[in-house]
C-alpha positions as CSV (number, residue, x, y, z in Angstrom):
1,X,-1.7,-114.6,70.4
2,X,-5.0,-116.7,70.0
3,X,-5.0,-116.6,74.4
4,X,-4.7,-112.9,73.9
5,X,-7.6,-112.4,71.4
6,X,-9.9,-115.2,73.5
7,X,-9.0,-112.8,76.7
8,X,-10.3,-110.0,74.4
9,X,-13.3,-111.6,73.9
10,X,-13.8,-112.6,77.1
11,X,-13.9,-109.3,78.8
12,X,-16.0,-108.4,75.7
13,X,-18.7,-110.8,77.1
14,X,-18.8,-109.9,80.6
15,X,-21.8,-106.9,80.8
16,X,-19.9,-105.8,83.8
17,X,-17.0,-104.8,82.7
18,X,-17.0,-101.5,84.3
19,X,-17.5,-97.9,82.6
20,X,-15.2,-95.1,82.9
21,X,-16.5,-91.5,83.6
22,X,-13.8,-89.7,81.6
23,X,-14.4,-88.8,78.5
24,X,-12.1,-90.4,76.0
25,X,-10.8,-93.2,78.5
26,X,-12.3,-96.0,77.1
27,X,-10.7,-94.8,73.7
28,X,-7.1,-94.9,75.2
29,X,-8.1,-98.4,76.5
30,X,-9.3,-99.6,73.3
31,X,-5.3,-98.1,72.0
32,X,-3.7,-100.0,74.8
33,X,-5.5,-103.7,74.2
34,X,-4.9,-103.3,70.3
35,X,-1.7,-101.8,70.8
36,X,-0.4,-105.2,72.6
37,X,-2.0,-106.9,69.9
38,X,-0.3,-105.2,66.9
39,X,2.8,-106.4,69.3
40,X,1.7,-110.2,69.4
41,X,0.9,-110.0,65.6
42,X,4.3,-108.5,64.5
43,X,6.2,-110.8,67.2
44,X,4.1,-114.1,65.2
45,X,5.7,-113.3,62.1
46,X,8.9,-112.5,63.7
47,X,9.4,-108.7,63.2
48,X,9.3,-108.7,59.3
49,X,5.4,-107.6,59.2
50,X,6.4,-105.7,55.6
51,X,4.5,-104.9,52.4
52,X,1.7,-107.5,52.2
53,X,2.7,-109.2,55.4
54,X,2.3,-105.7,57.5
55,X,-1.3,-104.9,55.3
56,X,-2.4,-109.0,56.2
57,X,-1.6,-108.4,59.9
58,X,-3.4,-105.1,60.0
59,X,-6.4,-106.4,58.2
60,X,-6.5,-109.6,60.6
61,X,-6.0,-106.9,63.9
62,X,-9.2,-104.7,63.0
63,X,-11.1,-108.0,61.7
64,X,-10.5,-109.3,65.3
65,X,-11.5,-105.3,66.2
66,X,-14.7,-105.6,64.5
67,X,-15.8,-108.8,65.6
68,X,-15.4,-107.6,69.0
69,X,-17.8,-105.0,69.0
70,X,-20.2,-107.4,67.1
71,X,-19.9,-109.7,69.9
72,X,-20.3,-106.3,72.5
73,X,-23.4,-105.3,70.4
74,X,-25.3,-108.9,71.9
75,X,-24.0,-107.9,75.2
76,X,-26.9,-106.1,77.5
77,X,-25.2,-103.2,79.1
78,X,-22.5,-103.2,76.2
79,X,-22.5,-100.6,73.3
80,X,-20.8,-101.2,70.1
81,X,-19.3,-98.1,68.1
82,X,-17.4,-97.4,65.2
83,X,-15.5,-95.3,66.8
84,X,-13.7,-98.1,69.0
85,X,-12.7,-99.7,65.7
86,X,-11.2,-96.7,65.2
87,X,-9.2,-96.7,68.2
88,X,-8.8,-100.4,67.6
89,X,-7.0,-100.2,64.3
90,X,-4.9,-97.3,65.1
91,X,-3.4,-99.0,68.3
92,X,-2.8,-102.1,66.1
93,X,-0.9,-100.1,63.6
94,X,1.1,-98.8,66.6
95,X,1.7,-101.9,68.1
96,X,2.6,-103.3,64.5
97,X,5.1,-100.7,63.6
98,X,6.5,-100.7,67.1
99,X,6.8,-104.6,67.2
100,X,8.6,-104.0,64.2
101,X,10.9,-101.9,64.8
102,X,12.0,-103.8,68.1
103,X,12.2,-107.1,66.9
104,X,14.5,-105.8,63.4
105,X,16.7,-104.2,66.5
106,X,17.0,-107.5,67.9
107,X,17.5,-109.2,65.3
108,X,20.3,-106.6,63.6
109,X,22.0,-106.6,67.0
110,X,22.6,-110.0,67.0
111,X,24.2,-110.1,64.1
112,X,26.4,-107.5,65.3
């Protein structure tokens, strides 16, 4: 998970990452990359992100959302927007609730 975020990071560095022309877009982008992180976060704490546990990981995927555009908004030819955090901490709540559901199926099938 820490390789994932310091590839996040990363990309959020480089002033060429490029721009997309549709409308909306970088949003679904922003969805995807969180998304997989909501997965990573659930799968660290091995599918029982409940409770506390699910509000922790949540806080800790839009923390690393809002650092991220705090490191974009020192990046010439990078914008930083609330709006991405938006999009950030709805895809990791997707990815969180997703990541749960698939490793309690797991982990209920193999006691099956």
């Amino acid at each position: 998970m820490a390789a994932y975020v310091c590839l996040v990071y990363a990309l959020s560095l480089d002033p060429g990452t490029p721009k997309t022309a549709t409308p909306g877009l970088d949003k679904v982008a922003h969805l995807v990359e969180y998304g997989v992180l909501g997965l990573l976060l659930s799968r660290a704490v091995g599918g029982r992100a409940r409770g506390v546990m699910f509000a922790s990981m949540l806080v800790l995927g839009v923390a690393v959302g809002i650092a991220d555009e705090v490191i974009q908004s020192h990046v010439p030819g990078r914008q930083a927007g609330a709006d991405d955090v938006i999009a950030d901490a709805v895809g990791v709540t997707v990815g969180l609730l997703a990541g749960t559901r698939v490793w309690m199926h797991e982990l209920v099938r193999g006691w099956v």
